[in-house]
C-alpha positions as CSV (number, residue, x, y, z in Angstrom):
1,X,0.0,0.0,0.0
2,X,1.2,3.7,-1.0
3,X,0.9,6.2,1.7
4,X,-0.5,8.7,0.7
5,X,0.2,12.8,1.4
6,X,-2.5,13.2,3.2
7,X,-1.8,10.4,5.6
8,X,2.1,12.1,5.7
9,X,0.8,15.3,6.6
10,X,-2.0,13.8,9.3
11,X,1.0,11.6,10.6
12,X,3.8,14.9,10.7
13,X,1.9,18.9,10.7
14,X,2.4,20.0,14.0
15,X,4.2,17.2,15.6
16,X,7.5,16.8,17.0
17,X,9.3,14.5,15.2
18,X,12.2,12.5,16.5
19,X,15.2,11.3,13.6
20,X,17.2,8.9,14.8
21,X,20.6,8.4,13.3
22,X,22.9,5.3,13.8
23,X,25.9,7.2,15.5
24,X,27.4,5.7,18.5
25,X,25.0,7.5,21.0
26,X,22.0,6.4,19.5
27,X,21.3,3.6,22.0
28,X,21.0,6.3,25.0
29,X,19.4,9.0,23.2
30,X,16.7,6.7,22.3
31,X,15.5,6.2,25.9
32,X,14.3,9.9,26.2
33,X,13.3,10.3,22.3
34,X,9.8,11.7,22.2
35,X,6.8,12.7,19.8
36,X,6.7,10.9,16.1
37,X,9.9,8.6,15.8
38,X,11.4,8.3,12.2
39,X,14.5,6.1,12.0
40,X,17.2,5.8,8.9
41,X,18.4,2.6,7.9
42,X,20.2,1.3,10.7
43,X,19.0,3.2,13.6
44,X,15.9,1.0,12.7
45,X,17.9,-2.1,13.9
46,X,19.0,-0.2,17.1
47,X,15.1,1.0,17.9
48,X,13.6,-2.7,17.6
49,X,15.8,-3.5,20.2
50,X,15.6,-1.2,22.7
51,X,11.5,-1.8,22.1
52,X,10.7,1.3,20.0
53,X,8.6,1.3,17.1
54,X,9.4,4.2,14.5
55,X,6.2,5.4,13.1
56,X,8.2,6.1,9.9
57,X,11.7,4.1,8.8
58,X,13.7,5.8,5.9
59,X,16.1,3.4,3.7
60,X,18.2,3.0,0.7
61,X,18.4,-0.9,1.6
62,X,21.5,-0.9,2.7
63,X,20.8,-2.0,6.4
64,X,19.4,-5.0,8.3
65,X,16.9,-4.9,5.8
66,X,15.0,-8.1,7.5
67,X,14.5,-5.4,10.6
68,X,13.2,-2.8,8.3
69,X,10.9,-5.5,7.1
70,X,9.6,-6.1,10.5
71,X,8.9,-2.5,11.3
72,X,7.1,-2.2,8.3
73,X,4.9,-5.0,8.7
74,X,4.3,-3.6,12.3
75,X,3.2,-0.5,11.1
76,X,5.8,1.8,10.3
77,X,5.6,3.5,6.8
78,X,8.6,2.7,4.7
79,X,9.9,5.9,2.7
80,X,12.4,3.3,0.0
81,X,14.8,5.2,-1.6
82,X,16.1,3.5,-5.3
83,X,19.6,5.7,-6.9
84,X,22.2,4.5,-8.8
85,X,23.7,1.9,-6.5
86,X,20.9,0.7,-5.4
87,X,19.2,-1.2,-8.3
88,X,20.0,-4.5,-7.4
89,X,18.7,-4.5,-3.4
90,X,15.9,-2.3,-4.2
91,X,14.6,-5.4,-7.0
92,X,15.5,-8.3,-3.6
93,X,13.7,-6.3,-1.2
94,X,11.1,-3.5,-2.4
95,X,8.4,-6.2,-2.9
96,X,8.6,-7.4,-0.1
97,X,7.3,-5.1,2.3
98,X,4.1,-5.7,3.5
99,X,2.9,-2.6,5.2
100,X,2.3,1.1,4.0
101,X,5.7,2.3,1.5
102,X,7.0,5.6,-0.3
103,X,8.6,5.0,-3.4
104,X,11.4,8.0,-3.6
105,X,14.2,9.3,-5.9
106,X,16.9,11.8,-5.7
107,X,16.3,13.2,-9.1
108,X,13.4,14.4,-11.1
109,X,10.7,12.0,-10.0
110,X,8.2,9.8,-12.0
111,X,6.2,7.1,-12.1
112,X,4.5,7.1,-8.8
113,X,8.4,8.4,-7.4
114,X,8.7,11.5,-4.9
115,X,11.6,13.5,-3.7
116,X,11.3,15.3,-0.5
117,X,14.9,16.5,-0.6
118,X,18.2,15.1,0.9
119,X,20.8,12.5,-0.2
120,X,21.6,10.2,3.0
121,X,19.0,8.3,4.8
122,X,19.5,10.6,7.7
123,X,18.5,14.2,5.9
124,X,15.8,12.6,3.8
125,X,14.2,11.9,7.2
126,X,14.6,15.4,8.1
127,X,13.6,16.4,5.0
128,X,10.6,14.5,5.1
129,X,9.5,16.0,7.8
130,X,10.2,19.3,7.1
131,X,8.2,18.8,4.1
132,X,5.0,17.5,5.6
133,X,4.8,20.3,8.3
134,X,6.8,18.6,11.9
135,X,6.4,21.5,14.6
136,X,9.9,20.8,15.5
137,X,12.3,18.1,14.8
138,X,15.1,16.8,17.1
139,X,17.7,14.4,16.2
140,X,19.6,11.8,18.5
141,X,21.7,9.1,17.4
142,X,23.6,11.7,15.2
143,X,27.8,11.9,14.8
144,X,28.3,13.7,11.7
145,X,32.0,13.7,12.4
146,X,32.9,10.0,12.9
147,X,31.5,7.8,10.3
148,X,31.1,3.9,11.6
149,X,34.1,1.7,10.6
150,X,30.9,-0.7,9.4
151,X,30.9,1.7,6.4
152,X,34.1,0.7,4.9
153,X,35.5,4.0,2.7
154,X,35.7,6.1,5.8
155,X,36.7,9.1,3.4
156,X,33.1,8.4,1.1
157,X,31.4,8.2,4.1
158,X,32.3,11.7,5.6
159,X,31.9,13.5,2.5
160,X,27.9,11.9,2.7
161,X,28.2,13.0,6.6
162,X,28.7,16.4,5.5
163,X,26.8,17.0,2.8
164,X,23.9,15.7,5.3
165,X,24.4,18.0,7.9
166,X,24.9,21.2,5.2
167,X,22.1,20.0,3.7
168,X,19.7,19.9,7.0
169,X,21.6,23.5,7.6
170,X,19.8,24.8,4.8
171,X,16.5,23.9,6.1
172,X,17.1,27.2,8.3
173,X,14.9,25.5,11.4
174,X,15.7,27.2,14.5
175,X,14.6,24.1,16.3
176,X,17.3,22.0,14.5
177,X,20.5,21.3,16.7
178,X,23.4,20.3,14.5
């Protein structure tokens, strides 16, 4: 099932969103997150464990994708992001979530496709809800200086790192802590 704008919006305007990142803190600043709890990739992983449902996981498939999977099929709406790298895990595991999806791109979109902004899991979150109206948004689990040595090319990885967090920068949202 598509979710549709409408059930974003209904989900997001006015709320106070939580993003959850998968930086080293994560685990801790889960235990206090509050209002609407969006996760990226991993950070989904890390929130099933600790017993925390996000209402909304963002993904480019390159996480414990069985987790994501779960979530989904537990209610949370998956926002799948397909680009360039992509093609091959996005035709294993797009079909086979269960639950409420968003089809997105980075690019112009088409055919059923949306772009909300962003380029890493994290800021498309962020982006996301920024786009559907969040009162305020607060991030935990975020380390935009140390990439995870999980990521291999450490050097790739902090170029994404900062391109998120200019990127959320440019949202210009006083309530943003970076």
């Amino acid at each position: 099932t598509r979710a549709s704008a409408d059930e974003l919006g209904s989900l997001f305007r006015g709320q106070v969103v939580t993003v959850a990142g998968n930086g080293p803190s994560l685990g801790s600043d889960l235990k206090g997150a509050e209002g609407v709890l969006v996760t990226a990739d991993e950070a989904t992983t890390v929130a099933l464990e600790q017993g925390r449902h996000p209402a909304v996981l963002v993904t480019d498939l390159d996480g414990r994708v069985e987790d994501q999977l779960r979530a989904n099929a537990e209610g949370a709406i998956a926002v799948v992001h397909g680009h360039g790298d992509n093609g091959p895990a996005v035709r294993t595991w797009a079909s086979r979530f269960t639950g409420t999806t968003v089809a997105t791109t980075q690019s112009r979109p088409s055919g059923g496709l949306v772009n909300f902004g962003g380029f890493t899991d994290g800021d498309r979150a962020v982006y996301l809800a920024d786009h559907f109206g969040a009162k305020e948004i607060r991030l935990v689990g975020w380390d935009f200086e140390h990439p995870s040595p999980k990521d291999g090319d450490l050097k790739r990885k902090q170029r994404k790192l900062d391109w998120a967090y200019i990127l959320i920068q440019n949202l210009d949202r006083p309530d943003l802590e970076l």
